[in-house]
N, C-alpha and C positions, 0 to 999 in steps of 0.2 A: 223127528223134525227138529232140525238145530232150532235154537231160539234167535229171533226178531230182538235185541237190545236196544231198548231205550232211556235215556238219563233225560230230566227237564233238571234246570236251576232255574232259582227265584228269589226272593227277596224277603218272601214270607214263609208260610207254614204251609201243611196241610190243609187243615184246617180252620184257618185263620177267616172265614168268611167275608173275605177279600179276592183281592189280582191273585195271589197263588193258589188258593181255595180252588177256584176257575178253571185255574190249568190241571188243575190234582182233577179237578172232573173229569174235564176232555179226555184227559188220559184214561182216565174209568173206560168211557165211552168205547175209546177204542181198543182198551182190552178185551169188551164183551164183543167185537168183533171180531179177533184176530189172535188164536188160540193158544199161538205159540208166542206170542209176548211178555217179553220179563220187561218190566218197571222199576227204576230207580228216580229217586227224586230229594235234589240237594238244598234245604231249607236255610233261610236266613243268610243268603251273600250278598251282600250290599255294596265289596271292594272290585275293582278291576283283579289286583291281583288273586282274589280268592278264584274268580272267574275263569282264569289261566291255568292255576293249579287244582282246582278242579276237574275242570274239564280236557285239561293233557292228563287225569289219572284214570279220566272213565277211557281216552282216546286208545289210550295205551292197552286197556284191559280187552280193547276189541268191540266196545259199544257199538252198534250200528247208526244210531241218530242220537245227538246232542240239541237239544233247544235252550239257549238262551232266555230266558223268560224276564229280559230287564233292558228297556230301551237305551240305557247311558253306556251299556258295557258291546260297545260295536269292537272296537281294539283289541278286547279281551276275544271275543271271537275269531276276528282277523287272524288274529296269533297263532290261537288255536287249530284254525283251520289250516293254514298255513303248513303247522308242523304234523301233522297229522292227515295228509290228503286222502288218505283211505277211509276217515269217518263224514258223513255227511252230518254238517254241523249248521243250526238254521237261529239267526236271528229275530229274535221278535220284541215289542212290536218295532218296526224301523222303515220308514221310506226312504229309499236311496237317494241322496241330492242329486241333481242333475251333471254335478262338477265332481262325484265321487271319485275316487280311484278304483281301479278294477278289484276286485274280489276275488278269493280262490275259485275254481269249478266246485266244489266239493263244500260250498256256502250258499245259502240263502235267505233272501231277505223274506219275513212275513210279516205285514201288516196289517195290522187291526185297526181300524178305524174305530177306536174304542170315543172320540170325541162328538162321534154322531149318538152316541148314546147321551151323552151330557149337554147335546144339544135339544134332547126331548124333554131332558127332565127342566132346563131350562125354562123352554115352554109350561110347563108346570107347574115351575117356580112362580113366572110373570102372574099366571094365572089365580094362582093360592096365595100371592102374598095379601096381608093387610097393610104394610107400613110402607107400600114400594119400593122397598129395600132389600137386596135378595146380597148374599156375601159368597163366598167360596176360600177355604182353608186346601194350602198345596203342599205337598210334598217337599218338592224339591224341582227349582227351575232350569228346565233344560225342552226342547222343542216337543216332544213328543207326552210332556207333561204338559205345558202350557199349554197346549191345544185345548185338554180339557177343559178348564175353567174358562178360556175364552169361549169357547163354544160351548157353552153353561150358559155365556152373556146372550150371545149371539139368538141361541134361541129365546129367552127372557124379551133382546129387542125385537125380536121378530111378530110378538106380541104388544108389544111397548117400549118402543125407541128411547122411550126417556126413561124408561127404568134404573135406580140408584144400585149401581154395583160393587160394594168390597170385595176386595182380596187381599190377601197375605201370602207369604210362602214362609209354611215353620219350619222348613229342612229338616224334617222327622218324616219315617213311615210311621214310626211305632210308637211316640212319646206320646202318654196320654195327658202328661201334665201341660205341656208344651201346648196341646191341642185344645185342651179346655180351656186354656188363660186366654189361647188367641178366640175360641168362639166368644167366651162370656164378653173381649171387647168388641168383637162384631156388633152381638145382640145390644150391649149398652149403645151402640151409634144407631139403633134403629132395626136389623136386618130380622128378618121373621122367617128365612128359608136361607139355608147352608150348605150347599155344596161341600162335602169331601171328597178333596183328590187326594186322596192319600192312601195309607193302611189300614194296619190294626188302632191308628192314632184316632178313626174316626171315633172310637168306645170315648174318649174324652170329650171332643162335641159333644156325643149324645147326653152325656154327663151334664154338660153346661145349658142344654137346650132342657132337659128334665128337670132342672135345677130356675129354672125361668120363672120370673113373674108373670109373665104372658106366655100365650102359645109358640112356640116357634119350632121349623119344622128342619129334620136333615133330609140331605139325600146323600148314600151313599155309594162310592163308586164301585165297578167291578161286581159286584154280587146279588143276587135278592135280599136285601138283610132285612125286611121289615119285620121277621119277628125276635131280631136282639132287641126293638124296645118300640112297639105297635103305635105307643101312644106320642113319638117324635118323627117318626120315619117316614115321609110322606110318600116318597117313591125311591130310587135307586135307579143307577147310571148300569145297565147290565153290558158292559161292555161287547158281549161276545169271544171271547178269550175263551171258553170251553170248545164250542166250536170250531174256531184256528184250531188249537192242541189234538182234537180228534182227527180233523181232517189230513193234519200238516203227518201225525203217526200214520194214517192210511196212506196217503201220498208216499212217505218215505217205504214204507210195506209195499207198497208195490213198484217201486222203482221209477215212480212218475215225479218226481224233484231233478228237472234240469238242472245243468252247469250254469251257476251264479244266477237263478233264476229269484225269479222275485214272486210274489203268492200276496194277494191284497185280498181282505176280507170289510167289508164296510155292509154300511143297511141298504143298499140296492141288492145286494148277494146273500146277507147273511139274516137269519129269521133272529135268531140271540143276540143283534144288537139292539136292544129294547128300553124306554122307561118302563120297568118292573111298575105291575100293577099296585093300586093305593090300597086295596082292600076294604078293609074294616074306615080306609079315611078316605073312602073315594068321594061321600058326602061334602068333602072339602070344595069341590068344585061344583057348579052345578050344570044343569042337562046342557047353557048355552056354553059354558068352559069348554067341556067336554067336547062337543061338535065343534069349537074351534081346535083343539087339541086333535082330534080324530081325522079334521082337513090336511091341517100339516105335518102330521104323520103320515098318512097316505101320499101325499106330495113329496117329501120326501123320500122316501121308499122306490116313490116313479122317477125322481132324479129333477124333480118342477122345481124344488127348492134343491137348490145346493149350498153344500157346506164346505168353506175352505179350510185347510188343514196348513201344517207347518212349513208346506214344501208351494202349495198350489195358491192362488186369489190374489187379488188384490185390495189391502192388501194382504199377506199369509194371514196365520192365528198362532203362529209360535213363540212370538215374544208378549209379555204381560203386556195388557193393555189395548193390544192391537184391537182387538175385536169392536172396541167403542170407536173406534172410525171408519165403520163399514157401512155402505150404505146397505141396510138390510133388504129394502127394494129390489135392489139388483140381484140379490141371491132368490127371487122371487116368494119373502113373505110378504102379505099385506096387513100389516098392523092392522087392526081395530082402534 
């Protein structure tokens, strides 16, 4: 049996216990399904052009599916697909604008609504803080990044409309120094819960937040991380990114990825879009948290509460900031 060729690119590692961590799993996943699967997988691209010359060297070798694993690199894709129509090559994560240009047949778009996850742990945030001050450390500002920390907010007001929200964007995945200077001035203005959208950068918050005169807690995005440091980690944004990666290789394996189709994974569909349990800290909250936390989860999930993303609401959640002028009523939370 010829072999099923797969290449993912990313941003990160293998094992980096993060966004590429996630995809490195799915892909596990569906290798224990699918026997004749070879696996390759291109660590740390972070340029458009590495994205191009990479992915025209796997196109070329006969790869059968390319994934993208980096929402800023659409062009790089484009390119790629473009010269190479014989490899089916799939974006992620990425919502089509409604004013896109057409796409090759031989591309797809898959989106991960990885921002409904950082919309729970929000709620958790609201919940856990003592100082009503909850922050968020980003990446790098572009639509499909911004979502997350606004929808960090979002759930946070869904709980408490007037909850105190910082952010910053350190344009790092990976700098740890970068990520520690900017937590320890968060927590100096107050903030007791931290959101990272980022990397392997979050090891630096957690740095800053262990390093605390008071309690103050991270969440971090994309992975279960609570046991790199039990005693700051309150919960984690589990995006669902293993899931995409598993299903999107099945799909591609059996020849079920339409001509310039599009593939949307979010928490009405996907069970891995999760606030990762607190564990050893679930005592942080108590039994009436909890049953507020446990309602708008469930609402959520049924579609009661909606979340608007970069593309959709009014008004969206893509640009910084947005999220603080939403009436959260109308997404149907009912603050307490």
């Amino acid at each position: 049996m010829e072999p099923f060729r797969v290449a993912f690119f990313y941003p990160g590692t293998n094992d980096d216990i993060s966004w590429s961590n996630a995809w490195w799993d799915g892909a596990q996943a569906a290798a224990a399904n699918i026997p004749n699967l070879e696996l390759e997988f291109v660590e740390l691209l972070n340029e458009p052009d590495a994205y191009v010359q990479q992915g025209s060297a796997f196109a070329d070798q006969g790869y059968d599916f390319l994934l993208f694993a980096h929402g800023a690199m659409v062009d790089p894709a484009i390119q790629v697909a473009s010269n190479f129509p014989d490899t089916q090559i799939c974006m992620a994560p990425h919502h089509p604008a409604p004013d896109a240009p057409p796409i090759p047949d031989n591309m797809c778009w898959v989106e991960v609504d990885q921002h409904n996850a950082n919309f729970l742990t929000g709620v958790i945030a609201a919940l856990a803080t003592e100082t009503g001050t909850i922050g968020s450390l980003n990446g790098f500002e572009f639509p499909a990044l911004t979502r997350q920390p606004e929808a960090f907010h979002l759930g946070a007001r869904c709980v408490n409309p007037d909850i105190n929200f910082e952010q910053e964007y350190i344009n790092t995945w990976v700098d740890t120094a970068v990520a520690k200077a900017a937590a320890q001035s968060l927590i100096a203005g107050g903030a007791d819960v931290i959101l990272s959208a980022t990397d392997q950068a979050v090891l630096g918050i957690i740095d800053a937040a262990q390093e605390a005169d008071t309690q103050v807690w991270v969440v971090p995005s994309y992975y279960d991380s609570f046991d790199i440091a039990p005693d700051v980690v309150l919960t984690s944004a589990v995006h669902g990114l293993a899931d995409a990666g598993q299903v999107m290789i099945e799909r591609a394996y059996a020849g079920e990825i339409g001509p310039g189709s599009y593939h949307q994974f979010d928490v009405t569909n996907t069970a891995g879009i999760i606030a990762a349990p607190l564990y050893d800290n679930a005592g942080v909250l108590s039994d009436e948290d909890w049953a507020i936390f446990e309602d708008i989860d469930a609402k959520v999930r049924t579609g009661e509460i909606t979340i608007p993303d970069e593309t959709a609401g009014d008004p969206t959640i893509g640009t910084s900031g947005s999220a603080a002028s939403i009436d959260v009523t109308a997404l149907g939370c009912t603050p307490r």
